[in-house]
Residue, then its C-alpha position, 0 to 999 in steps of 0.5 A: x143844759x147846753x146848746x147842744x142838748x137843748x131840743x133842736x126842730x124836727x123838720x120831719x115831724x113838722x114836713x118839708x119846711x123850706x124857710x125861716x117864716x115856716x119855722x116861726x109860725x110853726x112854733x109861734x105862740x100867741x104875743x102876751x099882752x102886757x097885762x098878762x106879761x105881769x108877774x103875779x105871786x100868789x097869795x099862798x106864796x106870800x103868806x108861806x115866805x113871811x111865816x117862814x123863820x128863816x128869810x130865802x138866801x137868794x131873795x135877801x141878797x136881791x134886797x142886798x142889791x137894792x141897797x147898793x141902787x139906793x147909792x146910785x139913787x142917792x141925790x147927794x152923791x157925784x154923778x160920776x159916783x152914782x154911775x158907778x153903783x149902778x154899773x156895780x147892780x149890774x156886774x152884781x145881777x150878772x153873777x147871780x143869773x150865772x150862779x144862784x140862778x143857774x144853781x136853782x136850774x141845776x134843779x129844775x133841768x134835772x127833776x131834782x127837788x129843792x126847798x129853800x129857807x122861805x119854805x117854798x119848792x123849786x117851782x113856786x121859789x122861781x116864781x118868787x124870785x123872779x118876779x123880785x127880779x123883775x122890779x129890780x130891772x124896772x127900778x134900774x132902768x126908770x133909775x138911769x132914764x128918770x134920774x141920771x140920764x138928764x144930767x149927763x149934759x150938766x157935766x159935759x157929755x151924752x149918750x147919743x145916736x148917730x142922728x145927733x151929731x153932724x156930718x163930720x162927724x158920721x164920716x168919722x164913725x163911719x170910717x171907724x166902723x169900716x176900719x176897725x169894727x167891720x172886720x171883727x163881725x160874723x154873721x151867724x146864720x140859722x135855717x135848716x142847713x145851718x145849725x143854731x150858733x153858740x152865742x157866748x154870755x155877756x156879749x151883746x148879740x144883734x138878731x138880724x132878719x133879712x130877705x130877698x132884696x125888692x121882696x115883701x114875701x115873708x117867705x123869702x126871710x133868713x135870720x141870722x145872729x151877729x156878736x158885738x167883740x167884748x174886745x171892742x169899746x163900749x163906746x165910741x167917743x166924740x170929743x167936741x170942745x164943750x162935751x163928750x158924745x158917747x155912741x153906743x157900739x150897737x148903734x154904729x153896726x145897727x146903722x151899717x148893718x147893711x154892710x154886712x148883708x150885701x143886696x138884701x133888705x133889713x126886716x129888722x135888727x134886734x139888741x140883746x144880751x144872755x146869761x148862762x149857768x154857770x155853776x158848777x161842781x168840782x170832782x175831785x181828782x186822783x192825779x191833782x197835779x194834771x188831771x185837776x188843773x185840766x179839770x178846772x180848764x174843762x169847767x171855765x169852758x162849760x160856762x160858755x155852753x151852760x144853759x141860758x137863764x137869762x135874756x135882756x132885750x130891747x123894747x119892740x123886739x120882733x116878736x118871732x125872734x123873741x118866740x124862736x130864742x124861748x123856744x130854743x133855750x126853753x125859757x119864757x117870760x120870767x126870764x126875759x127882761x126888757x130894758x128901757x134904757x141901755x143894755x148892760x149898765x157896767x158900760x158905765x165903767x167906760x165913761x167913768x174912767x175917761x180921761x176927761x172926768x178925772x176930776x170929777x170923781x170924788x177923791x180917795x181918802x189918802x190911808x192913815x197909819x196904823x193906831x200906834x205906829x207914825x207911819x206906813x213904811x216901817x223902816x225894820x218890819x221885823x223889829x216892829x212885829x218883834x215889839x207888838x202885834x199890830x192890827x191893820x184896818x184897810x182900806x184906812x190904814x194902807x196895805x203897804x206893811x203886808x206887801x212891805x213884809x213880804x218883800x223883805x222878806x225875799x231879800x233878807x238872807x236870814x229869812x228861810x222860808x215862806x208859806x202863804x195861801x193864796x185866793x185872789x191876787x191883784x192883776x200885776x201884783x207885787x205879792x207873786x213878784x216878791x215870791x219870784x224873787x224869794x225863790x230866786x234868791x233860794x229861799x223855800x217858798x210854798x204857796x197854796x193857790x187856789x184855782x177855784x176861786x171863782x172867776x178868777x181861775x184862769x188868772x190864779x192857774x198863770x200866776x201859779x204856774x209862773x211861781x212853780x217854773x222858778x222852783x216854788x212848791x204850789x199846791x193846787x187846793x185841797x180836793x172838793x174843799x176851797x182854801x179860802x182862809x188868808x195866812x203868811x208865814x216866815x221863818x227867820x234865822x236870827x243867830x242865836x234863835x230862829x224866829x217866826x212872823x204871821x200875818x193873818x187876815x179876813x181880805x186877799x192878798x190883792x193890793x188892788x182891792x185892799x183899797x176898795x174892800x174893808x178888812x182886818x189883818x193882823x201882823x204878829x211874831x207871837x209864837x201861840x199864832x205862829x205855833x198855830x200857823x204852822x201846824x195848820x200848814x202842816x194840815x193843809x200842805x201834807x197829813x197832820x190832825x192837830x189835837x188843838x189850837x191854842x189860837x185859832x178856830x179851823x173850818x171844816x173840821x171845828x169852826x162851826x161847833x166852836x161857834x155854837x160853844x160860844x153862843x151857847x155860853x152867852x146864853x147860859x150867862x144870860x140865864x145866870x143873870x151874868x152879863x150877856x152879849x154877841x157882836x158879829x160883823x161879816x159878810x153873810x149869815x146863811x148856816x142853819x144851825x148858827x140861826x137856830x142858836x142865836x135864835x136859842x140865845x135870844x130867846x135866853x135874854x142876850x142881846x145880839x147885834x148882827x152888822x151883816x154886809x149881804x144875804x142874811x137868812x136869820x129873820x130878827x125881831x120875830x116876837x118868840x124867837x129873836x126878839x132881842x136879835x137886831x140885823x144891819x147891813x153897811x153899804x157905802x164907799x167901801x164894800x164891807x168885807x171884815x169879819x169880827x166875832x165877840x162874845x161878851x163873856x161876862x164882860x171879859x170879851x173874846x174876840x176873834x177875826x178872819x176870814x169866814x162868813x157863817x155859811x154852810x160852805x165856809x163851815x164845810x166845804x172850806x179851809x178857813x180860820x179864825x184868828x183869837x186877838x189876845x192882846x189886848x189893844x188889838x182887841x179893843x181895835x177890834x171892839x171899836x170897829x163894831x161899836x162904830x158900825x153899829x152906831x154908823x147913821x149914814x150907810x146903815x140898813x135895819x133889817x125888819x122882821x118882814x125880810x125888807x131893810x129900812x134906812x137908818x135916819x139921822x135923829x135930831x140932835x144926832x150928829x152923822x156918822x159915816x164909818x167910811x170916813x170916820x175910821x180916817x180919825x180914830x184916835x188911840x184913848x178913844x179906842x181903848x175906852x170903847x165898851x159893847x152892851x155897856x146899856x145892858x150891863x148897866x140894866x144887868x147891875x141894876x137888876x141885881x142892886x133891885x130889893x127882892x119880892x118879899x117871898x123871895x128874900x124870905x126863901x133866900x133867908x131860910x136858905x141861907 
């Protein structure tokens, strides 16, 4: 719901009102109390969510961020490093106010009935939510006061107020504000000639009651909004010679404020910060060269409008500002969260990332090369992916031979052509330098670009306009689908043949995140890949359906169905007494249909071991239904980002990687892939990575059958394990001689070699 379709006050209906003070009282509503402020969940609810054989998508990702706080809690990080997950929480709430929560309002604003995993309707479900919300905001904001705020001083900087530094110094911010700061700021004023101003999400926003200057009549107040410019640091910075002093912005035009309101008085200036919606639905277009482009624009324009969901405020603000904004964007109490400590934790990234803390940030583990190769920089790539397929891991193993790849590629005259989809990119990436040049060079370079990466839209609209100005063919997404599956393709021609070389991945073409994010990605000349790959650009570029694929499983049109195929072979081994067991490692589990089947499968006697990263609806160790499911996520240095799928088939695995999450969307409203590993050393990289993960004591969660996440303990005798560090180390024989399920194998055996009850060796002998 916009600003402009929001309720506006009716002064006919309620008389001439002839100021500010009226219109407050008008609508003013009894101040709660704190006791009544509390949010309560009712028994019913609690009890309806735990019965429930699915587990709420929207309330396990709040448990996700709770794991990423217990990093800033975490004693035995850097200061430097704990900062910087709290700022992560906080970048983290922010996009799921503007989507799951805007989502969910797309709801309610519209009388439209939803009923989510947990079993609970829309209404009763915001309750739920929302309250789970609140102690998260609480347990940040006692995180940054009670925990990492006493220990700025130990290294070597504060958070202050003006009143803590000393007269020099005040000129100085008082000369900075009247010189850069003053001429950046608008009041916005709000009474009956003026209308409500559009405040923009994210922006911090001081609320100003003001009054007729030696007055103390209530009558004679005005209100008026003024926005603190994105484009403005965070903080100003006092370098003294033994510390850093960091002025929050807010505090410097709180304290000359005055200057902006020129022979009037201050009532009050009040701090705070809104969400809107912004969750949207793309249309699909007839004219996707103009009208889609345009389209996309329309939709990152409406974000600023979309309805507001969420309101952090200040402790003590006035109680009539905070009464007329509920009014306006017709929230209330759920949707406003007092935060103790400061407004918006990602200002933290400004204090990280000062000069003088560099050597206070732990280090990057410099990247190893790949298992089986001696180096990053391969001197002829083309000759190498000619020889094997090589699996990176990243960030371990650096991204250097994709970017390496490509960029032979532009230069080499017998390279042909080049296809490579496109979700994110870095800011100054080297990938779309590459593609420049290829073009440049006259090779055909086509580019599937999708725009609706969510909130990179505008950057990937720029970039792909630059490759189409230099004569690339972009195609801008296939419709209402995400293409979010990550390929490369080149074509080469070598004398006598013409050869092609693939790379297929789980993460972006980013080098920027390739450093942060783990993923999996495979270098191939195999021609079952490239056969493969080609055909699927050949669905995704123009109008081909494929009979099959010898390698690949493709979303929409099969991912999903392939899947349960294969869940169900587990289960039908298990049933056989054969060996039995699933593996898979992704991001998000949320698609029906996948739970129930593993459910099905779980219940047939295979063993399964999920490592999901983020919201997992599937409920495990639930006796008669997933009893022999178990659920752990890994959060640490790395954001875990790979996704690896096995399926123990006997004890002759099958393995795939790419680039899909079991959700609904990436089964039905995405382009995606999975790739089969078939040789069979990649494959065992791959066995490898889950085996690790599943052993890691240091970053792993256990989900419990509750929904809650318990952390993994080291056990005594056990010797830690932090995959984050040890994947630096793996060496090839220990890789090739890793097994998933060797326990249940070993108990499968035993089973079998175990004498028969004697009426049953009698049954098998008259059989026989």
């Amino acid at each position: 719901m916009s600003d402009s379709s929001n309720h506006t006050y009716n002064s006919e209906k309620k008389g001439k009102l002839t100021n500010l003070l009226a219109f407050f009282k008008s609508s003013k509503e009894p101040v709660p109390s704190e006791e009544s402020k509390a949010i309560t969940l009712s028994e019913k609810a609690t009890t309806q969510v735990q019965q429930s054989d699915m587990i709420s998508r929207d309330l396990s990702w709040l448990k996700f961020n709770d794991r990423v706080l217990d990093q800033a809690l975490d004693e035995s990080r850097n200061l430097f490093d704990r900062l910087k997950f709290l700022a992560i929480t906080s970048s983290n709430l922010d996009e799921f106010f503007t989507i799951r929560v805007g989502s969910l309002y797309n709801y309610l604003d519209f009388g439209k009935e939803r009923l989510d995993y947990s079993g609970l309707r829309e209404i009763p479900f915001r309750k739920v939510m929302m309250r789970d919300i609140h102690d998260f905001v609480r347990r940040q904001n006692e995180c940054y006061t009670n925990q990492l705020k006493p220990l700025f001083s130990k290294h070597g900087f504060r958070i202050v107020d003006l009143e803590e530094t000393t007269e020099e110094e005040k000129n100085a911010v008082e000369e900075y504000f009247e010189r850069t700061v003053y001429p950046m700021l608008t009041p916005m004023l709000f009474d009956y000639t003026h209308a409500f101003p559009v405040l923009l999400a994210k922006v911090l926003v001081l609320g100003v009651i003001t009054q007729v200057k030696g007055t103390t009549s209530e009558e004679d107040r005005k209100l008026s909004f003024v926005q603190l410019p994105l484009n403005l640091p965070r903080f100003y910075v006092i370098e003294r010679e033994d510390e850093l002093l960091f002025i929050p912005i807010e505090n410097i035009v709180r304290k000359h404020i005055n200057k902006l309101y020129r022979n009037v008085d201050i009532a009050s200036t009040n701090l705070f910060r809104i969400i809107r919606n912004g969750d949207f639905t793309l249309e699909e277009s007839d004219d996707i060269e103009a009208d889609f482009i345009d389209e996309i624009r329309q939709k990152i324009k409406s974000r600023r409008l979309g309805r507001v969901v969420q309101v952090s405020v200040e402790p003590g603000i006035n109680p009539d500002l905070l009464n007329l904004i509920k009014k306006r964007w017709e929230i209330d109490d759920y949707n406003v969260f007092p935060t103790e400590g400061l407004i918006d934790y990602t200002a933290f990234w400004n204090i990280i990332k000062h000069p003088e803390f560099k050597d206070q940030i732990p280090p990057i583990h410099p990247p190893v090369p790949p298992l089986g190769l001696d180096r990053d920089r391969i001197p002829d790539i083309f000759e190498t992916m000619r020889e094997r397929d090589i699996l990176l891991h990243h960030p371990y193993n650096n991204f250097e031979p994709v970017l390496q790849l490509l960029e032979q590629a532009a230069e080499d005259p017998k390279v042909l052509s080049i296809k490579l989809t496109i979700y994110r990119l870095a800011k100054n990436s080297r990938v779309t330098e590459a593609l420049l040049h290829a073009a440049e060079n006259g090779k055909h370079v086509a580019v599937l670009f999708e725009v609706k990466a969510r909130f990179d839209e505008e950057n990937n609209i720029r970039e792909a306009q630059r490759l189409q100005k230099a004569g690339c063919f972009v195609i801008y997404g296939i419709g209402l689908l995400k293409t979010h599956t990550k390929l490369l393709l080149i074509v080469r021609n070598e004398g006598n043949r013409v050869l092609r070389y693939a790379h297929l991945s789980s993460g972006n073409y980013n080098e920027d995140t390739s450093r942060l994010y783990t993923d999996t990605g495979l270098l191939t000349s195999n021609e079952e890949y490239t056969h493969d790959i080609s055909e699927f650009f050949n669905v995704i570029t123009g109008h081909s359906i494929p009979t099959e694929y010898q390698n690949l499983i493709t979303a929409p049109r099969y991912m999903r169905a392939k899947l349960i195929e294969l869940i169900q072979q587990e289960a039908e081994n298990a049933r056989a007494g054969l060996k039995s067991g699933i593996c898979i490692k992704i991001n998000s589990l949320e698609d029906r249909d996948t739970i129930l089947e593993l459910y099905k499968a779980s219940e047939a006697g295979v063993p399964i071991r999920l490592i999901v990263r983020g919201m997992c609806c599937l409920r495990p160790k639930r006796k008669g239904l997933s009893e022999n499911i178990t659920v752990r996520s890994l959060v640490g240095n790395f954001l875990e980002h790979s996704r690896i799928f096995y399926f123990h088939q006997n004890g002759n695995p099958l393995v795939y990687g790419g680039s899909a999450d079991a959700m609904v969307r990436s089964f039905d409203k995405r382009i995606e892939s999975l790739f089969k590993l078939v040789d069979p050393r990649v494959r065992q990289q791959a066995i490898h990575i889950l085996y690790y993960s599943l052993q890691d004591n240091v970053n792993a969660y256990e989900l419990q059958e509750d929904g809650s996440y318990v952390k993994c303990e080291i056990e005594e005798g056990v010797a830690p394990l932090n995959v984050h560090e040890a994947f630096y180390d793996v060496k090839l024989d220990e890789v090739m001689a890793t097994h998933l399920f060797e326990e249940e194998d070993k108990k499968a055996e035993a089973a079998l070699l175990t004498p028969a009850e004697p009426e049953i060796q009698a049954q098998a002998g008259s059989e026989e």
